[in-house]
N, C-alpha and C positions, 0 to 999 in steps of 0.2 A: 504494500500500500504506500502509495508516495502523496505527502502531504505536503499542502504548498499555505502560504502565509504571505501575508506584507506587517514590515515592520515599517514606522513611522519614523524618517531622518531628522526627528527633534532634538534625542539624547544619543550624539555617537557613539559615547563612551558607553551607556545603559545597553545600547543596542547592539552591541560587538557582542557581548555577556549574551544579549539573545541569540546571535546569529551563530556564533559558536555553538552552544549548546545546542542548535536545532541543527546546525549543519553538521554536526555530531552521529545525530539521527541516522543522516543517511549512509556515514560508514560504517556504524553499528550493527551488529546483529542483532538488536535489540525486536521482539516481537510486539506484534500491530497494537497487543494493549499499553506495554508499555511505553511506546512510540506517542501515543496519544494523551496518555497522563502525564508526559513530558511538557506536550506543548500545554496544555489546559495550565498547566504549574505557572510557565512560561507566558503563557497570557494573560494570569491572572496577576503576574507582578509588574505587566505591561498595563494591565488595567489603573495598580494602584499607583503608580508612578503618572498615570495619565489623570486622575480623578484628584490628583493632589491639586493641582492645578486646573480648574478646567477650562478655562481663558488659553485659547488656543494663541496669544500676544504674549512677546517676550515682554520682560519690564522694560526693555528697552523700548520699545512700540506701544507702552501701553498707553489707551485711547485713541492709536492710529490703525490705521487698518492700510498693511503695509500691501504694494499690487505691482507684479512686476508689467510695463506697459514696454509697445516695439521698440521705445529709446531711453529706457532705464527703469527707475524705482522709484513709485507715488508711494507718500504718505497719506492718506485723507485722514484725519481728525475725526473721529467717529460721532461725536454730538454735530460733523456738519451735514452729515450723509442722509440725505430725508428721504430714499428708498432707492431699491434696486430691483433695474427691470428684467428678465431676460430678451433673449433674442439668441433664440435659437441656441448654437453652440456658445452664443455669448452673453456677457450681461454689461450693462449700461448701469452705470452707478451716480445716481443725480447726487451733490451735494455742493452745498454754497450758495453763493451769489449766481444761480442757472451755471452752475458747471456740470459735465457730466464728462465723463472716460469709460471710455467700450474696452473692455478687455475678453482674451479667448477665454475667459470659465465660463462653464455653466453657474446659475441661479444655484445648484446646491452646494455645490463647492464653497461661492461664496458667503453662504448662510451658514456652513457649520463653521466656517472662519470668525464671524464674528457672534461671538457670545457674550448676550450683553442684555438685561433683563429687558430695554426697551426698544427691542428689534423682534417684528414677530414676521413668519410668511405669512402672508393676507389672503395670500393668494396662487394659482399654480405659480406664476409669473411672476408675481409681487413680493418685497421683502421691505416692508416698510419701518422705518423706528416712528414708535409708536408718539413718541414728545411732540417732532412735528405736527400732528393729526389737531385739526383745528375744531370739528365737526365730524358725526356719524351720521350718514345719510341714508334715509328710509328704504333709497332704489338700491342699495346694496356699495357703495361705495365711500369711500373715505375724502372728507375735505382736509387738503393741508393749507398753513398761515402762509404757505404762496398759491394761496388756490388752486393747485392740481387736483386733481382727484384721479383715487388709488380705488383699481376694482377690491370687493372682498366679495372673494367665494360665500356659498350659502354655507358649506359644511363648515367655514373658521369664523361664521357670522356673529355664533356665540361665544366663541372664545374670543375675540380682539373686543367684541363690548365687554367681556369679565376682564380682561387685562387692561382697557383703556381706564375703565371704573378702579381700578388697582390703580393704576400708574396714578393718576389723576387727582384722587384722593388721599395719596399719601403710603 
């Protein structure tokens, strides 16, 4: 049984410790059950090494949300970021004074990057921080303090009014 994994390039040093031990695996004789409680071991100290932290931003980046674009390396400042759209293989990140930067990720890529209690998906498409949102509108959409409006799906309809009521409130 050949067993395949990805380990995350956050902790080189952490991750040498995993890739050793699992590239171990495969010159071993070891059998398929022990082969597996190996890695389960191995992923669960990859879990807590991960959950210690779960702000996927170094301290050095934190509050930016770093992207690498065709001619180097944007910081955007995460309180400026009023949602992110996709388009297709890519996503359009509105933030500022009407700024926006198109880069190659996907919408999900960039939502597990930023973890941040007032950034929710709204929507398939949509990743909006919730601060911005000026207005919740009846037809299923969101007003922002620059008057865009942001579709919200029906099935996150209930959850962005429970979280807007949360953020809003205190």
């Amino acid at each position: 049984m050949k067993l395949q994994f990805l380990l995350l390039p956050d902790d080189q040093e952490q991750n040498s410790g995993f890739q050793y031990e699992l590239n171990s695996l495969h010159t071993s004789s070891t059998g398929d059950k022990e082969a597996v409680q190996l890695l389960l071991k191995n992923l669960n100290r990859l879990m807590t090494v991960q959950t210690a932290d779960p702000s996927p931003l170094s301290a050095k980046e934190s509050g930016n949300l770093r992207l690498s674009v065709a001619d180097g390396i944007v910081f955007i400042p995460l309180d400026e970021i009023r949602y992110v759209k996709a388009d297709g293989p890519y996503a359009e990140i509105h933030y500022a004074q009407d700024k926006m930067v198109l880069i190659a990720k996907p919408l999900k890529e960039i939502s597990s990057r930023i973890v941040h209690p007032s950034f929710m998906r709204v929507h398939q498409s949509y990743l909006c921080q919730l601060n911005w949102v000026e207005k919740i509108h009846r037809d299923g959409y969101l007003v922002l303090k620059t008057q865009e409006h942001i579709p919200v799906s029906r099935a996150n309809w209930q959850r962005v009014i429970d979280a807007l009521t949360t953020l809003k409130n205190g």
